[in-house]
C-alpha positions in Angstrom: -51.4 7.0 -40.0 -53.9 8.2 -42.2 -53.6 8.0 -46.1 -55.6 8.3 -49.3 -56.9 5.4 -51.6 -58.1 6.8 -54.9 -58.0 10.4 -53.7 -60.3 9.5 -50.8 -59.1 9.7 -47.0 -58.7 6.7 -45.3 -59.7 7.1 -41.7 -57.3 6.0 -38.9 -60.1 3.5 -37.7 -59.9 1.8 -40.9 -55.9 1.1 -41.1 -56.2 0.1 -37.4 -58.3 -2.5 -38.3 -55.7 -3.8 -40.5 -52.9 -3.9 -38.3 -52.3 -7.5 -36.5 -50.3 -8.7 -33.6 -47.9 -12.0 -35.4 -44.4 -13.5 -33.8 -45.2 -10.4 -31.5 -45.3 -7.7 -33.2 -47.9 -5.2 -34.8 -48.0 -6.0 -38.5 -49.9 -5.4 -41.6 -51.1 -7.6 -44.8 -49.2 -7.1 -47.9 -52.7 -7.1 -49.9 -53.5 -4.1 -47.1 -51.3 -2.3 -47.8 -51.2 -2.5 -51.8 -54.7 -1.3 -51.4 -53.6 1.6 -49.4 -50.9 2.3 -51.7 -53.0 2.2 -54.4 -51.2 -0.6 -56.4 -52.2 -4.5 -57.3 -50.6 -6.8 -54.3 -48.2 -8.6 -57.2 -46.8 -5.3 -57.8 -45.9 -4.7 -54.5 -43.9 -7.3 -54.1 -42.3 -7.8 -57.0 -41.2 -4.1 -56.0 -39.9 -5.9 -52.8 -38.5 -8.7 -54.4 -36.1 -6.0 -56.6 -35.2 -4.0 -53.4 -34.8 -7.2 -51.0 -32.3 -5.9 -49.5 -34.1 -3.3 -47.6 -36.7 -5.5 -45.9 -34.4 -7.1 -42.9 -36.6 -9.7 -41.1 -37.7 -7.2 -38.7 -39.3 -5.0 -41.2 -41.1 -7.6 -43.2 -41.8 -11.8 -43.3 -43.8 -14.4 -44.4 -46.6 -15.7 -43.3 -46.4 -19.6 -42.4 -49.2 -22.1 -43.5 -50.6 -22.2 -40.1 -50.3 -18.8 -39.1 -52.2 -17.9 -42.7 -54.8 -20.4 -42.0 -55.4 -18.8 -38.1 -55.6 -15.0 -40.2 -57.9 -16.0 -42.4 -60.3 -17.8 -40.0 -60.1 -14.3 -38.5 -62.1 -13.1 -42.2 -64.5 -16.1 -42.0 -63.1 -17.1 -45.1 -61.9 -20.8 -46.3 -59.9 -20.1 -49.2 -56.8 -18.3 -49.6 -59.0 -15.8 -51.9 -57.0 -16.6 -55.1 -53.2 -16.4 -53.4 -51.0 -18.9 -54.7 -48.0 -18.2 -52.1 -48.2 -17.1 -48.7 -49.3 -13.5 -48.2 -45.9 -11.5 -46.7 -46.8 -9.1 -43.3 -45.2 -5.5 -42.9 -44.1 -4.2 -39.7 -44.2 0.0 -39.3 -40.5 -0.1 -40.7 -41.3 -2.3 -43.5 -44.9 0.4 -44.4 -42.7 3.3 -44.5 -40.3 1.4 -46.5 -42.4 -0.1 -49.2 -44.0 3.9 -49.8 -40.0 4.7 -50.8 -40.1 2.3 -53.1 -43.7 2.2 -54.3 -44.2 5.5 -57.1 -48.1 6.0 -56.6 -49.1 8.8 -54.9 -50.0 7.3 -51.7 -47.2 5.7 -51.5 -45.6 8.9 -52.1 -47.7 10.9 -49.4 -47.1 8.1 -46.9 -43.1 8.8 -47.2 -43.5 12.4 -46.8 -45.9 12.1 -43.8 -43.2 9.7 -42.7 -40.7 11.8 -42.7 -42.0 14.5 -41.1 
């Protein structure tokens, strides 16, 4: 899936870099994907915090303190970069979930490309 970030297209090789194999299945970063959608990571998930209910385990969960810790030796990076909780992971269901909940215009032209 492609998408735009500040009117700019994101190429495909980007957003695959992005994508991670956890608990066995391909996932995504909840920071990721605010950047994709074009909205701060707290937004995000206060927005899935309101709509809980639609992100079943399978479509979204989070991280563990060890599996957070193996990620981020993954960035080179020894600090959680300013988190204060663990980050949450996205599986496909849970992307094209948060852009029907999300009202920036990514997130907007992710749920159309969705849906077609």
């Amino acid at each position: 899936m492609s998408g735009e970030t500040n009117g700019l297209l994101v190429p495909d090789e980007i957003i695959m870099n992005k994508i991670y194999y956890i608990r066995g299945q391909k996932v995504m970063l909840d920071s990721d994907l605010a950047e994709l959608y074009g909205v701060e990571t707290r937004r995000l998930n206060e927005q899935v915090a309101r709509n809980a209910d639609r992100f079943p385990e399978d479509f979204m969960f989070r991280l563990n303190e060890n599996e957070f810790e193996s990620l981020m030796s993954q960035f080179a990076t020894s600090k959680r970069g300013g988190r204060r909780k663990l980050p949450y992971m996205f599986s496909e269901h849970g992307v094209l979930m948060l852009s029907s909940i999300l009202n920036s215009k990514q997130a907007i032209q992710v749920n159309i490309w969705g849906l077609s």
